[in-house]
Structure formats: structure tokens, C-alpha cells
C-alpha positions in Angstrom: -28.7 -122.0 59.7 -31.8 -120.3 59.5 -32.8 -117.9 57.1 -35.8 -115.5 57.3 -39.1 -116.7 55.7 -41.1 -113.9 53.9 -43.8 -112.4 56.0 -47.4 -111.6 54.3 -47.4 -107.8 53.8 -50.4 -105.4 53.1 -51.2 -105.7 48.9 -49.5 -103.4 47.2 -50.9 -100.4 45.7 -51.4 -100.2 42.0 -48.5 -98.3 40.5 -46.9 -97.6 37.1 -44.1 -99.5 37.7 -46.1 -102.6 38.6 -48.5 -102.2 35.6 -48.1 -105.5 33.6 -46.7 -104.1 29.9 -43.9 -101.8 31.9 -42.5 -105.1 33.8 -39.6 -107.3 32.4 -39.0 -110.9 33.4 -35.7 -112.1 32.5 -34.0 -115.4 32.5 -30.3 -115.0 33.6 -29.1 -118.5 33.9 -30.6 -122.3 34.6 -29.5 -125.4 36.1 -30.6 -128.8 36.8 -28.4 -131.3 37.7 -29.6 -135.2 38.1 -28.5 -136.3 42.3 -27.3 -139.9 40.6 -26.0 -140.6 37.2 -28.4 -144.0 37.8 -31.4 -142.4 38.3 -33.6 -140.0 36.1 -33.6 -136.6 37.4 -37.1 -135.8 39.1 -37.1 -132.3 39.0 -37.5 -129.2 36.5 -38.0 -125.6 35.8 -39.8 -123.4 33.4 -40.9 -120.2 32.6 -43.2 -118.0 30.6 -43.4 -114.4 29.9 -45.0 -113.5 33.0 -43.5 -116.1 35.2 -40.7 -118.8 36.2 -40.9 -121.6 38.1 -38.9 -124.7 39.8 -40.9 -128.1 40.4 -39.5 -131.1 42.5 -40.8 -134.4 42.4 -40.8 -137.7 44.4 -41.7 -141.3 43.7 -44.4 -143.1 45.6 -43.0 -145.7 47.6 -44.9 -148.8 46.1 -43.4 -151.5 44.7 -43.8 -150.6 40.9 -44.2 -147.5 39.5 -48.2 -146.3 38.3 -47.3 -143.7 35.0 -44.2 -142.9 34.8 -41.8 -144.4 32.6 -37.8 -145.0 32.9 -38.6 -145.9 36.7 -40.4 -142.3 37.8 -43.6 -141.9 38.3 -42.0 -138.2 39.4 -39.9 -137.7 36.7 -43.7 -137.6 34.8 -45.0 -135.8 37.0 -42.5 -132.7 37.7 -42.8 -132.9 32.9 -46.4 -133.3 33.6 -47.3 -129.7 35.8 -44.2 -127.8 33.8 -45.3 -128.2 30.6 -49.5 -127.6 32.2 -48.3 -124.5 34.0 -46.4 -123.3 30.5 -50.0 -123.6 28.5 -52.2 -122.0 31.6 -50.5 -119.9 33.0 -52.0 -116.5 31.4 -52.8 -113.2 32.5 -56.3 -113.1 34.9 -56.1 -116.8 35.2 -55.7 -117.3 39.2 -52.5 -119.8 40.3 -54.9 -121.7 42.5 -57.1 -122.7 39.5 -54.0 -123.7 37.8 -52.8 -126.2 40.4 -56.4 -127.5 40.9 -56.8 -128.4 37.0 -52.9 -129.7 37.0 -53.9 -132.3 40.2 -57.3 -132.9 38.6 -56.1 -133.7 35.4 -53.0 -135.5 36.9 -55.7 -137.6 39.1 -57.7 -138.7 35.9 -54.4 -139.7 34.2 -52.7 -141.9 37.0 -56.3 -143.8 37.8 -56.4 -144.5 33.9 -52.4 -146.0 34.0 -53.6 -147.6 37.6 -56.0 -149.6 35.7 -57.9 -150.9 38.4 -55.2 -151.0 41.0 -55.6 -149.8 44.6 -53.4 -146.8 44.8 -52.5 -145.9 48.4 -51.2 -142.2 48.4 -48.3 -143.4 49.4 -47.8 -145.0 46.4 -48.3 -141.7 44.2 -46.1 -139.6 42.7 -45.9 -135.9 44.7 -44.6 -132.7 43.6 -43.2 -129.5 45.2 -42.8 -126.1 43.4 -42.2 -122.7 43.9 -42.8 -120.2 41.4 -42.2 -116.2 40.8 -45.0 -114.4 38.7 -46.2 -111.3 37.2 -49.9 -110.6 38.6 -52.0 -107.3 37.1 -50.2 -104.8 39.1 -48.4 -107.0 42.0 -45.6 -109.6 41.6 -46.1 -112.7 43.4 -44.9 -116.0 44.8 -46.6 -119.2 44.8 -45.6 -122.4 46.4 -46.7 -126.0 47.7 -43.9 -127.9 49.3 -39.8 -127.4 49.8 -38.9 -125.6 46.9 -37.1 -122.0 48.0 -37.1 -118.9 46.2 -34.6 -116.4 47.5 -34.9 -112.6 46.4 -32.9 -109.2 46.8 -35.1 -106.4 45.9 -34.1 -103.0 44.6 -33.2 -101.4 47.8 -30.5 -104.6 48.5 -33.0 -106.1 50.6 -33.3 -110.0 50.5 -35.3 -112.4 52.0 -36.0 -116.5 51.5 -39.5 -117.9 51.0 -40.9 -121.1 50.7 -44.1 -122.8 51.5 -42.2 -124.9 54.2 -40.4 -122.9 55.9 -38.0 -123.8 58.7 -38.4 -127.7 56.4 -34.5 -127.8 56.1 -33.5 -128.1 59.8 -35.8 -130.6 60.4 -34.7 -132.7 57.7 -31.0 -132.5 58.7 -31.6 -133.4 62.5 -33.3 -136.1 61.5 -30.6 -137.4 58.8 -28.3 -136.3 61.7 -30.0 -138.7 63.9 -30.0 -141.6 60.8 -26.3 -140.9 60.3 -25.0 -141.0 64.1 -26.9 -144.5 64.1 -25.8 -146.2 61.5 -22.2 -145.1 61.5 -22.3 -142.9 58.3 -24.3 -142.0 55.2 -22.8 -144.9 53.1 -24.3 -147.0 55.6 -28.1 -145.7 55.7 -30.1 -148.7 54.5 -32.1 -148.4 51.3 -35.8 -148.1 52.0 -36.5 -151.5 50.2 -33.9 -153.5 52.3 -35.2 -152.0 55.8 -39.2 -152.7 56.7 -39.5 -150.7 59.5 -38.0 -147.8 57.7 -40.0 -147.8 54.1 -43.1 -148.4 56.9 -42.4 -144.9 59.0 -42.0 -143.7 55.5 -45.4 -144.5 53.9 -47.4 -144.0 56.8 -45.4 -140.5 57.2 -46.1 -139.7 53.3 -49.6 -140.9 53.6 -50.7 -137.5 56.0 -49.5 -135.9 52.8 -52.7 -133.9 51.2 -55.1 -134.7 53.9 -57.0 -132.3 55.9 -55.1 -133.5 58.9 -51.6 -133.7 57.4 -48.5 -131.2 57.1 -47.8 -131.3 53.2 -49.7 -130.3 50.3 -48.4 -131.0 46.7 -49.0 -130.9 43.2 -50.4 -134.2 42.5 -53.7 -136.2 42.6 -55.6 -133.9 45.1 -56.9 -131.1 43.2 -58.4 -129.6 46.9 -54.3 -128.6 47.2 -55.1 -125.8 45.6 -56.6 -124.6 48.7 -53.7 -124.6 50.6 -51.3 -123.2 47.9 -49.2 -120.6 49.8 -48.8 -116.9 47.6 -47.6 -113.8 49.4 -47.2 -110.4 47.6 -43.6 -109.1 46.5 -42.3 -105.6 47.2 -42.6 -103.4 44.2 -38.8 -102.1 44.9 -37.0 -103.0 41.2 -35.2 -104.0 40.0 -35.5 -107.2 41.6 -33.1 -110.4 41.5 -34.0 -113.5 42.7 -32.8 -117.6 42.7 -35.8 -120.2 42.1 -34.6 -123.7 43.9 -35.0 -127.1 44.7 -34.3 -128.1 47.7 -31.2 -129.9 46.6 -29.8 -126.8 45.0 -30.9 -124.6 48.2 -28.6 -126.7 50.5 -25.5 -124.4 49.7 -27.4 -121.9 52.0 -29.9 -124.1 53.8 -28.0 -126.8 54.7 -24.4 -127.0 53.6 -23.9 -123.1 55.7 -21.6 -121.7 52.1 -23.7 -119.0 51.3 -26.1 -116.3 52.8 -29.2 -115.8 51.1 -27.9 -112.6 50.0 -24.3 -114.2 48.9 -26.0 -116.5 47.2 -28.1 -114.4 44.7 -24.8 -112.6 44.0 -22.6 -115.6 43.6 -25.1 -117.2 40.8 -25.2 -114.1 39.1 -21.2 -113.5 39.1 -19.9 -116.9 38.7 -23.0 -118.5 36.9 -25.0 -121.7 38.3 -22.9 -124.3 37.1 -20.1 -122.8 39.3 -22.5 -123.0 42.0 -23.3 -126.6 40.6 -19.7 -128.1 40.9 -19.1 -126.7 44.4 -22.2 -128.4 45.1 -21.4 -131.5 44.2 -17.6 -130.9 45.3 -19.0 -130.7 49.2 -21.4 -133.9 48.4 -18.8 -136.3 46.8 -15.0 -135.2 48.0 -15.9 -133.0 50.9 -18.2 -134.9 53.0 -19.4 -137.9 51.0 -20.5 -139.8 54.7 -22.7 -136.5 55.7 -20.7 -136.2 58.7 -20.2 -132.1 58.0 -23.4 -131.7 56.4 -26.3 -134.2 57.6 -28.6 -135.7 54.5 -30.7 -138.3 53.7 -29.0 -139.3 50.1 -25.6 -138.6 49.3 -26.7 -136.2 46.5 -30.1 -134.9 45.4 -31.3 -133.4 42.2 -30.9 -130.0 41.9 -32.8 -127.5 40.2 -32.2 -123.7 40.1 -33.5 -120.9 37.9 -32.2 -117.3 38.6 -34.0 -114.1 37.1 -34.8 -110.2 37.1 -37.6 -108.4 37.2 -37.3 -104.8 35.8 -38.9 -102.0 34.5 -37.7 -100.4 30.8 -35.3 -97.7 31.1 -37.5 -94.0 31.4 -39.7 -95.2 33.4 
């Protein structure tokens, strides 16, 4: 199922209702569930006052891990860019500037842990985010990689952006293709036990944040910040909108339950941890082989943050 990326529109006009002191961010409900009870959970959210945000990371695919402890360099990384993001983001202060000095600073702190070692990229830690924020007199969204943010605007109106759009589909052909292969998800080798696989892998994640390649990321490349994909929001408030990983975005992306639309409303009506257990319902009772619903993993964390922009009452 495909949904219907956001398409750049002209900037908005300044207008009372977008001037900063008359907007209201507010936090309705938060989630973030670990894919595996044996593994540390590699994504998070945040938020400020003029801003929230969902961050996913993924482990290099070296043999050990560079900075991160409890077996992630992600885990440190996803902690890492939320808690950099909470500290610069500020009114007049530009997102791309902010994901430049997060990878910059990121880069001087995993060459110091590195301690001399040759770090292929495919050994580094990556990150993907998306990210709703209150700009002057425009709302905007930022994002590098898979992360989704859904939004229903105040004339009912709702769209799905993300700075990989259409990422979804490809990712479940190819776990279709996996699956049909080996016979089932329980049977997909783990990278470690299958050469040729972890080698498509790290020559696949090593086009990541080159000039040549298809992903950019939070990170260790501070040029990302070139590439970081913004488009402006309508002004039409209030506004209602679900931040999420991709794990949390298969119930619409992948897993066909919900409607971008239906799936705004159902987190606000029945809460995200509703939304949570039917996830993981369809993951490990439903269709634990992935035969319904193609996958790579049997579950992956998942990360959602839904919100509402307003404007006070009177105005």
C-alpha cells in the first residue's frame, strides 16, 4: 500500500496564526517499544517547546561495536542526536546547522572511542529521524532517512511524509523475495552466520552518505546536513499528526490495518499502546513467519510520538 508523500508547496505567507508565541505544540501520547526483549532498543523520541521528534538507529555491521555500550553503537547514537537536538534546537537556529554539528560532534566522538582503528562506514552507527517544528511564522518538517510523519490538518486533510518515500515497498519485496527463498522468516539466516549476505549488506550500507549513494543519516558525515529533506506545513490548525519509526509505521505502511488518516485517529482514540499490542499481536500470533506481511526481522523497534499544533482560543 502506498500512501501519498508530501509535495513541496510555495512558503507560506506570514500570518497571525503562524506567529511563534500564538502556536501550541502539544504532546498527546508516546511510545517506544524495544523489537526483542534481547536486544537494547535503538530508537527514541523527544521534544521541545517548539518541536518533536522520532530518531531510529542501526548498528554498523563490524564485528564489535566502536561507542556504544550494552552491544549498540545505535542505541548511543539515537541518545546521542536526542538529547543534542533537545539543547540546540532554539528559535532562528537553522535544522541543517543542527544536524551538521550533531554528525560533527558525533564524528569526533566515535574516532576518539575508535582509538586508532580503521572504521569502514559500514562499521558505523547510522541514524534516521523525522521531526515536526515550529519555524518563525511556518511549521515545518525535517527528515534524513525512514522515519514517517503522518499529518491531518485543520480542514481533515492528511498526508504522509518522509525523507524516503516509497522506502517501505521496497523493503517488503525484497524481504518477500528473502522469505519465499528460505521457506519462512524463522528461517532467514542471521547476518553473522551467512557471508555472502552480511557482504551485500556492507557494501549496500557503505553507499550510505556518499555523494553517489541513496541514504543520508545522522551520523559521522556532517556534509548530511546538505541533504536533509524540510518541506513547509499548511497553516490550516489545528493540526494532528503521528511521528514514527519505521517499525511503528508498518500498521499503515506495511502491515495494510490502517489508512494514514485512520491511523491519526485510532492513536488519538484508543492511545498508542493499543496501537502497540495490535502491533505486536500481527508480528508474533498473526504472522510470526512474515508470510501475510513480508519483513526482514520478526519484530522491529518501534517509536511513535503523536501531537497538536494549535492556536489559543480567540485567536
Amino acid at each position: 500500500m502506498r500512501h501519498r508523500a508530501w509535495k513541496p508547496v510555495k512558503p507560506l505567507q506570514q500570518s497571525r496564526a503562524l506567529s511563534p508565541p500564538m502556536l501550541t505544540l502539544s504532546i498527546l501520547d508516546s511510545l517506544s517499544l524495544p523489537g526483542s526483549e534481547s536486544r537494547p532498543n535503538e530508537d527514541q523520541l523527544g521534544w521541545t517547546a517548539q518541536c518533536a521528534f522520532v530518531i531510529d538507529g542501526a548498528t554498523g555491521l563490524g564485528p564489535d561495536f566502536v561507542v556504544g555500550r550494552h552491544d549498540s553503537d545505535a542505541a548511543w547514537l539515537a541518545t546521542f542526536a536526542k538529547v543534542h537536538f533537545e539543547e540546540m534546537i532554539m528559535p532562528g537556529r537553522a535544522m541543517a546547522d543542527i544536524v551538521r554539528s550533531t554528525n560533527a560532534l558525533a564524528r569526533r566522538i566515535v574516532a576518539f572511542a575508535a582509538k586508532g582503528r580503521d572504521m569502514p562506514a559500514w562499521n558505523l552507527p547510522i541514524a534516521g529521524f523525522q521531526m515536526i517544528r515550529i519555524e518563525e511564522n511556518r511549521i515545518v518538517t525535517h527528515g534524513l532517512g525512514d522515519c514517517t510523519l503522518f499529518l491531518t490538518d485543520g480542514d481533515g486533510v492528511t498526508v504522509a511524509h518522509s525523507a524516503l518515500p516509497g522506502n517501505a515497498d521496497l523493503e517488503r519485496e525484497a524481504a518477500r523475495a528473502v522469505i519465499e527463498r528460505c521457506g519462512g522468516l524463522s528461517n532467514l539466516p542471521r547476518l553473522i552466520d551467512d557471508p555472502a549476505l552480511l557482504a551485500r549488506e556492507r557494501s549496500l550500507r557503505g553507499t550510505f552518505n556518499t555523494p553517489s549513494g541513496p541514504v543520508w543519516t545522522l551520523g559521522s558525515v556532517p556534509q548530511a546536513a546538505d541533504h536533509l529533506v524540510s518541506a513547509p506545513l499548511p497553516d490550516r490548525l489545528p493540526m494532528t499528526g503521528l511521528l514514527c519509526t519505521d517499525g511503528f509505521a508498518a500498521l499503515a505502511s506495511n502491515y495494510g490495518i490502517f489508512e494514514p488518516d485512520e491511523f491519526i485517529r485510532a492513536a488519538k482514540r484508543d492511545g498508542l499502546s493499543v496501537l502497540g499490542s495490535r502491533l505486536r499481536n500481527i508480528e508474533r500470533r498473526e504472522d510470526p513467519d512474515g508470510r501475510l506481511h513480508p519483513r526482514m526481522k520478526p519484530s522491529d523497534d518501534a517509536t511513535a510520538v503523536l501531537f497538536e499544533i494549535s492556536a489559543p482560543l480567540g485567536t
